[in-house]
C-alpha positions, 0 to 999 in steps of 0.5 A, a space after each residue: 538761591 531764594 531771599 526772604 526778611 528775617 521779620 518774616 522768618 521769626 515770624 512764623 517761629 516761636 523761638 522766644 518763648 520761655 517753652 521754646 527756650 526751656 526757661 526757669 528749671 534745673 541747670 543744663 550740664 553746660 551751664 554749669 561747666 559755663 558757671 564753674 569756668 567764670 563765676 567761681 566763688 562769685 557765682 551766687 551773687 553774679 546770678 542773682 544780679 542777673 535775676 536767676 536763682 542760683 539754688 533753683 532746680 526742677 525737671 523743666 530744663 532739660 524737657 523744654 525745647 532741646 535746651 537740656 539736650 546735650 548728646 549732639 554727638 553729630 556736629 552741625 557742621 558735620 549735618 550742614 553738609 548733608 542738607 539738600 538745602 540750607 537756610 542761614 541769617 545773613 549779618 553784617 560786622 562792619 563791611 563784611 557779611 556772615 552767615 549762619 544756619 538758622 538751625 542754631 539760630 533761637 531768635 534774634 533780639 537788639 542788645 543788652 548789656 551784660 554783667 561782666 565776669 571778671 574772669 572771662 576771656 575778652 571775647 566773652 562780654 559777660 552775661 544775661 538773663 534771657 527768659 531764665 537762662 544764664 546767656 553768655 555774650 560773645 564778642 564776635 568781631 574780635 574772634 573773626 578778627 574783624 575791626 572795630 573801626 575807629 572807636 577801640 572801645 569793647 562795647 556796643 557803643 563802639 563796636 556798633 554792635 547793635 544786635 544779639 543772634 541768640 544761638 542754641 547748642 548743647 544746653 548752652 544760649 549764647 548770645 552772638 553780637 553782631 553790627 545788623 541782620 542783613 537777609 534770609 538765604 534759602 541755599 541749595 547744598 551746590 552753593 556752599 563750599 566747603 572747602 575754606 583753606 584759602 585765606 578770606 581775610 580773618 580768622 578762619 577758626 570759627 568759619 566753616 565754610 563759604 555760601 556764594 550769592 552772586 558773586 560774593 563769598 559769605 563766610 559761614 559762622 560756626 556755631 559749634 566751635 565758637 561754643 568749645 572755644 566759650 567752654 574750653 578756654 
């Protein structure tokens, strides 16, 4: 298994920009079932806090970047497993490392506080406007179950969240709010188990499987469920 920076992963990708991120244009049918769920009667006025127009509308969404593509009829968890080799982002929560394939990964950037939705589930902190599209936070701590520390506070500022791993699925960006990037792995499939029915400690409903790195067990994140868990609740 091969290390490298993250710095030096994002480097050589363009995944910020706004042709990346497919930016401005139509709505993905993901950001309006994500709208309708928790904006409600709100919903032009939330919007327009954040710096989006609700009326907007044009082609460039769903043509820029896979952001408007939303027939993923394969998982990624199910295509992981047929990858020789894997590279994820390494990050810490607290003590403990995760990891996630930088396949859904768009970028990592350092917090910014979101609009709250009154509606919304604890887990999701609320939302941004990131390059023109609607963004949901989601808590990550409190659905992998892992602890605060001594401050019960919900936000950065407690929770020693300090930075965002802005995901991309099925034309929804969600932002993923995590303590600290740690590394790049560059895994071979051999290295990867599978196989999680074992208790690790937290909630293994958005953990898909196990990366070993030296004698360690990195919990895979699960993008996929993490996003049925934001759409369906």
């Amino acid at each position: 298994m091969t290390q490298r920076s993250p710095e030096e992963y994002f480097r050589q990708h363009d995944f910020g920009s706004e042709t990346a991120t497919g930016g401005g244009g139509e709505f993905t049918a993901a950001e309006r079932a994500f709208m309708q769920k928790y904006l409600g009667v709100e919903e032009g006025d939330i919007l327009r806090r954040i710096g989006i127009d609700p009326a907007r509308s044009g082609a460039a969404g769903a043509a820029a970047g896979g952001i408007g593509v939303e027939d993923d009829s394969e998982s990624l968890d199910a295509r992981l497993r047929n990858e020789p080799v894997l590279q994820m982002v390494g990050f810490f929560l607290g003590a403990q490392e995760f990891a996630v394939p930088t396949e859904a990964v768009q970028e990592v950037i350092k917090y910014a506080a979101p609009t709250r939705l009154p509606a919304a589930p604890s887990f999701v902190a609320g939302i941004v406007n990131l390059r023109g599209r609607v963004t949901p936070l989601v808590r990550l701590r409190e659905l992998l179950g892992v602890p605060n520390g001594d401050n019960d506070g919900g936000d950065a500022a407690g929770s020693e969240d300090k930075f965002i791993i802005v995901c991309r699925r099925r034309g929804l960006q969600m932002g993923m709010m995590i303590e600290r990037v740690h590394t790049m792995y560059r895994v071979p499939q051999q290295d990867i188990d599978w196989a999680i029915e074992s208790h690790l400690g937290i909630s293994v409903d958005f953990v898909s499987g196990l990366l070993k790195a030296d004698e360690r067990l990195i919990s895979i994140v699960s993008v996929d469920k993490i996003l049925d868990c934001v759409l369906k609740r």
